[in-house]
N, C-alpha and C positions, 0 to 999 in steps of 0.2 A: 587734336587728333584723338581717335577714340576708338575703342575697339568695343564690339558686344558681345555677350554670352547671356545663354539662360542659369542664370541663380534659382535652386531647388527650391527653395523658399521664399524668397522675395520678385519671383519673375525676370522679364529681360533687363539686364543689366548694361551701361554702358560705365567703360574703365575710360578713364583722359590720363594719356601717353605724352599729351605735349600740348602744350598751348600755342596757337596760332594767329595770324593777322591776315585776313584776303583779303585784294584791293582788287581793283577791278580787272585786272590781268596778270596777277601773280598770286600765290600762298607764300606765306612765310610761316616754319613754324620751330620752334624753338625746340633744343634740347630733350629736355624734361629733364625726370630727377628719377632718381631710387628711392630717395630717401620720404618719399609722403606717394602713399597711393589717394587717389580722388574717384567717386564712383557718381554713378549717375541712374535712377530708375527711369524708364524708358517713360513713365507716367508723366513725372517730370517735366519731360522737354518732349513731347510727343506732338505738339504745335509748332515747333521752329524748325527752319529749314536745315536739311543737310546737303552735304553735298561729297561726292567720291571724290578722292585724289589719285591720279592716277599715277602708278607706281611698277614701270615696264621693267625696269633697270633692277628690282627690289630694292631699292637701297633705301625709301622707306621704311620699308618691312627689319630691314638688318638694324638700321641704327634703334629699332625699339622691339626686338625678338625677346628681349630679357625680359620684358616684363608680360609678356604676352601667354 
């Protein structure tokens, strides 16, 4: 799971909040951590597929507000 922002100097940015597993009708995705942040240039991965997770409830958004 991943959130983006624009970085002044390096362009758009994506942060990984948590690692995930999709199968074909569900996500799983893990915890994550405090303790290591991971970034990602949009350049990067600008080829592979994304996808929304949809989050009615916020309880996405709550269990990774900290680091956001």
């Amino acid at each position: 799971m991943i959130y983006g922002y624009i970085d002044r100097s390096a362009g758009l940015t994506l942060e990984i909040l948590a690692a995930g597993v999709a199968k074909k009708d569900s996500v799983t995705i893990s915890k994550g951590t405090d303790a290591h942040c991971s970034f990602l240039r949009i350049s990067a991965v600008m080829e592979q597929e994304f996808f929304a997770l949809p989050d009615e409830d916020s309880s996405l958004f709550a269990e990774h507000e900290r680091k956001i």
